[in-house]
N, CA, C and O atoms as a Tinker XYZ file with bonds, in Angstrom:
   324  protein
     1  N    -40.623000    5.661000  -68.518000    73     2
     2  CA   -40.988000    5.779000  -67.125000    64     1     3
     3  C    -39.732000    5.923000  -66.271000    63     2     4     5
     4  O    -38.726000    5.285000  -66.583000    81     3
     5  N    -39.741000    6.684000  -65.267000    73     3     6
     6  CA   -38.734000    6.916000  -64.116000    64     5     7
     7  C    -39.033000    6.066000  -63.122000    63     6     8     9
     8  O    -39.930000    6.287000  -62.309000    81     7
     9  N    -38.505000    5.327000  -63.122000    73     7    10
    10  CA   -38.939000    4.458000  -61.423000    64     9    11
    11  C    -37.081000    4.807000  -60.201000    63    10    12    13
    12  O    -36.950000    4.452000  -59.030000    81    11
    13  N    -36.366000    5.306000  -60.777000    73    11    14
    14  CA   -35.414000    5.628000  -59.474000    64    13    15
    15  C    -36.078000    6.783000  -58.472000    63    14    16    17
    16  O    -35.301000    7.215000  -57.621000    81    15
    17  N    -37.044000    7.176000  -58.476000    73    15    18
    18  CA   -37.260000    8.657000  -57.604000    64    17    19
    19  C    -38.166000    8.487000  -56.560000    63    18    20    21
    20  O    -38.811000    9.382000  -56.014000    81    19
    21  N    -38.189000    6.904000  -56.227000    73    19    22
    22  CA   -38.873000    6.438000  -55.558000    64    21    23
    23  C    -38.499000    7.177000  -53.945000    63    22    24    25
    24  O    -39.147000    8.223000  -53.986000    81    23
    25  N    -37.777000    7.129000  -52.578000    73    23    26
    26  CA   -37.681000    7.175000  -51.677000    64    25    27
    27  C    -36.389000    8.231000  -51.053000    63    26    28    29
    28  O    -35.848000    8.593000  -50.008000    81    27
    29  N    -36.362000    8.414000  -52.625000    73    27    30
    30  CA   -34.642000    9.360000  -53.184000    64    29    31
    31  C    -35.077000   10.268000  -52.219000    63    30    32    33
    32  O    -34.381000   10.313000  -51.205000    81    31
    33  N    -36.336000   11.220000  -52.287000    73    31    34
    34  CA   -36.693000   12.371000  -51.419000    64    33    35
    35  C    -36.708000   12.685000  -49.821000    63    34    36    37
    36  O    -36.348000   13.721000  -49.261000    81    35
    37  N    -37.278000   11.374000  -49.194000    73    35    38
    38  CA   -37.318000   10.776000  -47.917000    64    37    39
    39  C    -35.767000   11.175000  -47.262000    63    38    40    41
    40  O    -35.443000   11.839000  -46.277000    81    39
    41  N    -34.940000   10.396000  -48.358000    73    39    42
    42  CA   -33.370000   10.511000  -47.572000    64    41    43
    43  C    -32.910000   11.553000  -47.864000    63    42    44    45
    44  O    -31.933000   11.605000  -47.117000    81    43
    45  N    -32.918000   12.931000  -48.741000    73    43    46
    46  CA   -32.768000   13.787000  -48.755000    64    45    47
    47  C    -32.835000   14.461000  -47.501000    63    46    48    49
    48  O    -31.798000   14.726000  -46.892000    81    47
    49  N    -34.151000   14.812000  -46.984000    73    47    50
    50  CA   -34.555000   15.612000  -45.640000    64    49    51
    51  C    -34.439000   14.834000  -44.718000    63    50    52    53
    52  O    -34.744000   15.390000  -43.663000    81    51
    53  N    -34.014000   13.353000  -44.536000    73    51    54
    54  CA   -34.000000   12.680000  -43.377000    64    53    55
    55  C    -32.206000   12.352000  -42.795000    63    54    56    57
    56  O    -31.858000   11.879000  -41.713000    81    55
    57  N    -31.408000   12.767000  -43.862000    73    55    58
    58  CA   -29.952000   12.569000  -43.441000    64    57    59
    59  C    -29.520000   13.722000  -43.385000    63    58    60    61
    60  O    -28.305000   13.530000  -43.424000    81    59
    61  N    -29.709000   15.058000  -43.303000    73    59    62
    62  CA   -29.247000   16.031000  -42.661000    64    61    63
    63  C    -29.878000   16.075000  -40.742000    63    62    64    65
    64  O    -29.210000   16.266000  -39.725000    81    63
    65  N    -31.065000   15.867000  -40.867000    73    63    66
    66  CA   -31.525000   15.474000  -39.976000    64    65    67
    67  C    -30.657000   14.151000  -38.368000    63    66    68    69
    68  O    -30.224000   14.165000  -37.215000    81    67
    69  N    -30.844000   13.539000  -39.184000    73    67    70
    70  CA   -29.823000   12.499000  -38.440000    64    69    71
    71  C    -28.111000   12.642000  -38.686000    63    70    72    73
    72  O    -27.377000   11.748000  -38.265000    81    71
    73  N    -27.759000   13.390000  -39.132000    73    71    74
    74  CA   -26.442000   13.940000  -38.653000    64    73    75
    75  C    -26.601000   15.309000  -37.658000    63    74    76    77
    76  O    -25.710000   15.592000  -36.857000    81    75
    77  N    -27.313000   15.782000  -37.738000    73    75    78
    78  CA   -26.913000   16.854000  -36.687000    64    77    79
    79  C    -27.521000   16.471000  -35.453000    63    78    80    81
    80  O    -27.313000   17.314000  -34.580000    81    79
    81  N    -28.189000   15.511000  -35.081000    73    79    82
    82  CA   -28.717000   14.604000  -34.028000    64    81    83
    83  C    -27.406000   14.217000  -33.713000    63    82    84    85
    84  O    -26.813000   14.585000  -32.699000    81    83
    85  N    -26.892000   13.378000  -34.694000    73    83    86
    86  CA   -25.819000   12.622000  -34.265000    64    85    87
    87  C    -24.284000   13.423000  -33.925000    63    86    88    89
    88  O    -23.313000   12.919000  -33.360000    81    87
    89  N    -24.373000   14.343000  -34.280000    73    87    90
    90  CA   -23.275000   15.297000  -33.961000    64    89    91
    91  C    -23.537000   16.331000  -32.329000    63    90    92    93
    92  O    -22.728000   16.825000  -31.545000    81    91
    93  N    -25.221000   16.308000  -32.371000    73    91    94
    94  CA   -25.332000   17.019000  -30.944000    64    93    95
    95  C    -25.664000   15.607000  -29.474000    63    94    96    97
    96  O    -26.019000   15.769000  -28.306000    81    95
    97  N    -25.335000   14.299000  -30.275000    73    95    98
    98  CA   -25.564000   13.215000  -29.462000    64    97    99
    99  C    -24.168000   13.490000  -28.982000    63    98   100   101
   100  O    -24.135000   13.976000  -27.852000    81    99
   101  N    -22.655000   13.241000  -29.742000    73    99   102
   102  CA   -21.794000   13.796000  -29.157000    64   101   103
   103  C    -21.229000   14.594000  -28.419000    63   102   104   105
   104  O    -20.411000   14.470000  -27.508000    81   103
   105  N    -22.041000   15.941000  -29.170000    73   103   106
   106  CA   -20.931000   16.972000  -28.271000    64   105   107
   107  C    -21.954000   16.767000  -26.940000    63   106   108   109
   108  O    -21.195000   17.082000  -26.024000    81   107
   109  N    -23.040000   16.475000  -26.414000    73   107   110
   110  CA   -23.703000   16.426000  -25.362000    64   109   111
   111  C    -22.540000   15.530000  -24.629000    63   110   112   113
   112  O    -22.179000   15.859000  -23.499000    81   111
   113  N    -22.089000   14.652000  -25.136000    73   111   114
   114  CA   -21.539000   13.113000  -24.412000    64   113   115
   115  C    -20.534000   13.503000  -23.960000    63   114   116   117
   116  O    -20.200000   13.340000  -22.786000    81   115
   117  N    -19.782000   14.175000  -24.956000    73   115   118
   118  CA   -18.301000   15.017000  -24.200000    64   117   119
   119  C    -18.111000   15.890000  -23.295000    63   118   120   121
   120  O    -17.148000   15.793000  -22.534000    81   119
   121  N    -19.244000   17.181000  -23.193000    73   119   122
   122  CA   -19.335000   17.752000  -22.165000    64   121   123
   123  C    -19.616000   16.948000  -21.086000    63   122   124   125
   124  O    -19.051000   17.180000  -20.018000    81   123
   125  N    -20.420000   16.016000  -21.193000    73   123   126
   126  CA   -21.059000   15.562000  -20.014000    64   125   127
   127  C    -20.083000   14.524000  -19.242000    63   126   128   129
   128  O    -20.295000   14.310000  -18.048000    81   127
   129  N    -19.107000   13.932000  -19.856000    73   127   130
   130  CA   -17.582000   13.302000  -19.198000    64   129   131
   131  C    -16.899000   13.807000  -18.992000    63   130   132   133
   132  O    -16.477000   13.482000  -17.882000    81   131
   133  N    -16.198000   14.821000  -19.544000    73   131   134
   134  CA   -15.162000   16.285000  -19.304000    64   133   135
   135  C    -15.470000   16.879000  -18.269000    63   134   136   137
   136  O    -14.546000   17.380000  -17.628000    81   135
   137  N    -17.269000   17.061000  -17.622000    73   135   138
   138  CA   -17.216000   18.244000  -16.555000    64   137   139
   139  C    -16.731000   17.258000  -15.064000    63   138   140   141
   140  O    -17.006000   16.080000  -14.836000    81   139
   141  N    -16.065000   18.070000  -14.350000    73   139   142
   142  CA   -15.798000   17.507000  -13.176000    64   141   143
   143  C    -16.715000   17.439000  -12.035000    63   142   144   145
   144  O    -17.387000   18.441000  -12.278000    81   143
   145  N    -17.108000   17.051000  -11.178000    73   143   146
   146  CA   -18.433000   16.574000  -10.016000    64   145   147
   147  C    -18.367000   18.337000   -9.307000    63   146   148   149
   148  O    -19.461000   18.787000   -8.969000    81   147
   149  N    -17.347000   19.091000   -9.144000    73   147   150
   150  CA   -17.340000   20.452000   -8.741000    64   149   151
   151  C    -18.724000   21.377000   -9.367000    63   150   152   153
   152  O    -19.712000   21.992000   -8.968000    81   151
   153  N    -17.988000   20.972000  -10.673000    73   151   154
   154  CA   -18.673000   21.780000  -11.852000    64   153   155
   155  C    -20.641000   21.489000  -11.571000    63   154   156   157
   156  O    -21.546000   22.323000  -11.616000    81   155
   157  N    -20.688000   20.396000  -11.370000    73   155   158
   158  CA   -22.410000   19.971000  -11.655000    64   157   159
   159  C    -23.023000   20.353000  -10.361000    63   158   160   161
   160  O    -24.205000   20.014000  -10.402000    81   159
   161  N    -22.777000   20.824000   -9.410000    73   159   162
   162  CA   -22.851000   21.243000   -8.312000    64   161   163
   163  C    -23.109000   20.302000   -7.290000    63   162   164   165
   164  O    -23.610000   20.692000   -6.235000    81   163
   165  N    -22.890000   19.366000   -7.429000    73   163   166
   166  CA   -22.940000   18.047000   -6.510000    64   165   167
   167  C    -21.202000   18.651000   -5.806000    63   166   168   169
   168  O    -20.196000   18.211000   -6.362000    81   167
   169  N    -21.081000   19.419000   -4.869000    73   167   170
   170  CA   -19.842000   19.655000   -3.563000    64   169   171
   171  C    -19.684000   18.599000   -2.481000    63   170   172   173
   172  O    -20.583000   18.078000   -1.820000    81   171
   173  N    -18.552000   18.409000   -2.430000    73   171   174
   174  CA   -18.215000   17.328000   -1.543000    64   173   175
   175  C    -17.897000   17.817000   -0.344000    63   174   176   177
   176  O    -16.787000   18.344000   -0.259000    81   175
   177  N    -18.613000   17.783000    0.664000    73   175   178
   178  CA   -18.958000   18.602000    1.814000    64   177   179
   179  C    -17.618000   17.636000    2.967000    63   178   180   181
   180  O    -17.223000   16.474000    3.047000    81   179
   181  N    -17.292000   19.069000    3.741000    73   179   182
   182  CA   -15.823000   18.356000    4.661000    64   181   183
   183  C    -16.734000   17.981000    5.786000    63   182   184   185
   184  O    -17.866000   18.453000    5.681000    81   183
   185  N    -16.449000   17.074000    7.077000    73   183   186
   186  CA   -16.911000   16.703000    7.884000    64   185   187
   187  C    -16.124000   17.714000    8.900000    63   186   188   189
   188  O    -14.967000   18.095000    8.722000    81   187
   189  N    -17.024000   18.105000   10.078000    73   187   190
   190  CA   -16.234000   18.988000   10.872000    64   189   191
   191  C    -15.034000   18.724000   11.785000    63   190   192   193
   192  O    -14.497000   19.501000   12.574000    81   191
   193  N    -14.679000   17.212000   11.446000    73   191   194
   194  CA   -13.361000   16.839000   11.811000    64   193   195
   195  C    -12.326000   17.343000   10.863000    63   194   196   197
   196  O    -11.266000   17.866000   11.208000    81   195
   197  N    -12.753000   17.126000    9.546000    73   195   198
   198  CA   -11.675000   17.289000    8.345000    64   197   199
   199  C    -11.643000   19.061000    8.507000    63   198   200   201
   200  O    -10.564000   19.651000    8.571000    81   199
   201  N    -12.814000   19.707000    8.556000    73   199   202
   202  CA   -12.694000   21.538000    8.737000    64   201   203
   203  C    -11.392000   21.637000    9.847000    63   202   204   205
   204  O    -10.482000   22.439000    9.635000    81   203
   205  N    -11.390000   20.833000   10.935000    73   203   206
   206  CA   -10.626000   21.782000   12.064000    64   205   207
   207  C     -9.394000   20.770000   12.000000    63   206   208   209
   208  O     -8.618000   21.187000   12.859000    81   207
   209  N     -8.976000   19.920000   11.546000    73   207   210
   210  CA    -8.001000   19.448000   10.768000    64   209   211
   211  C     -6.923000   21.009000    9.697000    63   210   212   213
   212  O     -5.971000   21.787000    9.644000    81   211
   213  N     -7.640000   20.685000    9.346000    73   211   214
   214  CA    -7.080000   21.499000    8.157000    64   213   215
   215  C     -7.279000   22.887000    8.316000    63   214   216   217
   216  O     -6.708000   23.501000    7.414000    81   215
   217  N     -8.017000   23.802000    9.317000    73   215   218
   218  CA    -7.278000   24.767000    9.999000    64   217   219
   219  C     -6.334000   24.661000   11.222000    63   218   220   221
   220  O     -5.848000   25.558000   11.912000    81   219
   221  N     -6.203000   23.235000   11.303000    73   219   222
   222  CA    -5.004000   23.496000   12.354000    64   221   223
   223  C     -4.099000   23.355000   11.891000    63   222   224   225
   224  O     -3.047000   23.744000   12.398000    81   223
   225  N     -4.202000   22.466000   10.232000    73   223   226
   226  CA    -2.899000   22.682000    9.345000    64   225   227
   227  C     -2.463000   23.705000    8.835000    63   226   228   229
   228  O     -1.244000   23.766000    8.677000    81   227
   229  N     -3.248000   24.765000    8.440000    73   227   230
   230  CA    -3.309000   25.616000    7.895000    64   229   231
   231  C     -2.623000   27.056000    8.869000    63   230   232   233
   232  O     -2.362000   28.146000    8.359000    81   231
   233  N     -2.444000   26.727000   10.264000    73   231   234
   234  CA    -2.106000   27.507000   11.144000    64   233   235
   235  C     -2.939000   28.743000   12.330000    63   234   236   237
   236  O     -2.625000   29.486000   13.259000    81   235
   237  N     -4.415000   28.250000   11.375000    73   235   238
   238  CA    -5.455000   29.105000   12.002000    64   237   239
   239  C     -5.921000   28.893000   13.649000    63   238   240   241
   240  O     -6.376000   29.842000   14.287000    81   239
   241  N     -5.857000   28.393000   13.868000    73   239   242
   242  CA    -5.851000   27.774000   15.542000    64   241   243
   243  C     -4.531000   27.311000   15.863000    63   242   244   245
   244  O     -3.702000   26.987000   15.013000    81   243
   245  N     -4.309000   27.280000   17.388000    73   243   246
   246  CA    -3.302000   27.014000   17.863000    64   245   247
   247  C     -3.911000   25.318000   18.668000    63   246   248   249
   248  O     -5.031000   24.811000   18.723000    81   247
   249  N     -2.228000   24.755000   19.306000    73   247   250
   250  CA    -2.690000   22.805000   19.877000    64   249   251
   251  C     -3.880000   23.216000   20.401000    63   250   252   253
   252  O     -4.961000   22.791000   19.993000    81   251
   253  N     -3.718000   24.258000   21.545000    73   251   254
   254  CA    -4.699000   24.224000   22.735000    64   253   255
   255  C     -6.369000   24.704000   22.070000    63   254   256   257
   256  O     -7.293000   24.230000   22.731000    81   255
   257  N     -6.660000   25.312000   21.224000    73   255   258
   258  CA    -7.803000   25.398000   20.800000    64   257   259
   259  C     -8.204000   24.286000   19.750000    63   258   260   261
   260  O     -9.365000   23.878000   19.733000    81   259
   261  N     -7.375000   23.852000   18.983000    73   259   262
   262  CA    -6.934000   22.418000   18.222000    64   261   263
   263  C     -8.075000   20.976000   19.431000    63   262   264   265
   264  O     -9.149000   20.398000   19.258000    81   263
   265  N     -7.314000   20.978000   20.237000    73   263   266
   266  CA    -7.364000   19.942000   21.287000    64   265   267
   267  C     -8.970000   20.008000   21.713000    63   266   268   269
   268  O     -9.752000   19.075000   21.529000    81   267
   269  N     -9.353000   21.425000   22.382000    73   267   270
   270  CA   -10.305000   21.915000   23.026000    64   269   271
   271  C    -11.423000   21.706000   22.254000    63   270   272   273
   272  O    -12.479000   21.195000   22.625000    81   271
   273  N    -11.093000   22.199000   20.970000    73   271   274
   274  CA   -12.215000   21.718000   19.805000    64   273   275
   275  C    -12.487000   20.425000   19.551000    63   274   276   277
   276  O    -13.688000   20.155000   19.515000    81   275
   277  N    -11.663000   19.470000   19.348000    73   275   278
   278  CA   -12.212000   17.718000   18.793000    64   277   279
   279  C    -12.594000   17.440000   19.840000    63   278   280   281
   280  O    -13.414000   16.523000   19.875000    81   279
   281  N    -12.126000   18.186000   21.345000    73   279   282
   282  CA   -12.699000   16.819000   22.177000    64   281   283
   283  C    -14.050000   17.622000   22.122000    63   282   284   285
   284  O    -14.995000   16.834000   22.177000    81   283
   285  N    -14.345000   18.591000   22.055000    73   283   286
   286  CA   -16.044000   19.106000   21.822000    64   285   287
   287  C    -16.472000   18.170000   20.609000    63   286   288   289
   288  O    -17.575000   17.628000   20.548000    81   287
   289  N    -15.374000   18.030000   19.558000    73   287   290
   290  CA   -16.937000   17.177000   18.638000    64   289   291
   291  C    -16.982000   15.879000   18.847000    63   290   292   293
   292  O    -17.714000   15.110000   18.222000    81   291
   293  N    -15.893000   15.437000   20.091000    73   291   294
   294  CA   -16.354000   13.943000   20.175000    64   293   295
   295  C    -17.289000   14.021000   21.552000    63   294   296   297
   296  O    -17.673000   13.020000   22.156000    81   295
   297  N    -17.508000   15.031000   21.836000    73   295   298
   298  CA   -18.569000   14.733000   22.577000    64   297   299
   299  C    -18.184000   15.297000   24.341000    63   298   300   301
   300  O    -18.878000   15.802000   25.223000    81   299
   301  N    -17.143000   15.011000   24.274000    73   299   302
   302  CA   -16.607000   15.499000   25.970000    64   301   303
   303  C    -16.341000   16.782000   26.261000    63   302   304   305
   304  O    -16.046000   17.567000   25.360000    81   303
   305  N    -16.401000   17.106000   27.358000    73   303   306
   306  CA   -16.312000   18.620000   27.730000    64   305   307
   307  C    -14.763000   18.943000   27.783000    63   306   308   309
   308  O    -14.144000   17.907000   28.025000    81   307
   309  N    -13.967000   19.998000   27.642000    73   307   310
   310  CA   -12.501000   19.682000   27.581000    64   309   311
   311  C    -12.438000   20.847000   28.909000    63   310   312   313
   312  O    -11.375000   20.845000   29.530000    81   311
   313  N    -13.174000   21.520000   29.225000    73   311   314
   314  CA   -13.195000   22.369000   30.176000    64   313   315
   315  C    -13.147000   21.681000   31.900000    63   314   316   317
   316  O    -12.917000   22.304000   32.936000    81   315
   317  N    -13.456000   20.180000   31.728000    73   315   318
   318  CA   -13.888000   19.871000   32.842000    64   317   319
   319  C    -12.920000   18.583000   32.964000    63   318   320   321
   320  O    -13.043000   17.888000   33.972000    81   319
   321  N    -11.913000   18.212000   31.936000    73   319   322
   322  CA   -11.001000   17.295000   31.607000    64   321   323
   323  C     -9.821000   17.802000   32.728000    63   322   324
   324  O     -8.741000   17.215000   32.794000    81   323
């Protein structure tokens, strides 16, 4: 009588199985830490202080339109200043 051929078969088709699970459990895990917050499309949106900031760094406006602009987004008229 053969009694080793008991469950021998089971793990045959069940450990190729669970390695390539376990190999696409990884590479899922790595992409998914590697991509940067750009990449997933979650954008980190500028506030329209930081926009006219950074075209006035940038040289795109001059003080006087610089000036004229924040005090518009804080709220005051600069025309009547």
């Amino acid at each position: 009588m053969m009694y080793g051929y008991g469950p021998g078969w089971m793990w045959m088709i069940l450990m190729p199985v669970v390695w390539v699970a376990l190999i696409a459990v990884i590479v899922w895990a790595v992409a998914r830490f590697v991509q940067r917050p750009a990449e997933t499309g979650r954008q980190v949106r500028e506030t329209p202080q930081e926009i006219l900031d950074r075209r006035f760094a940038l040289g795109e406006i001059d003080a006087q339109e610089y000036r004229r602009a924040r005090a518009h987004l804080a709220g005051r008229d600069p025309d009547q200043s």
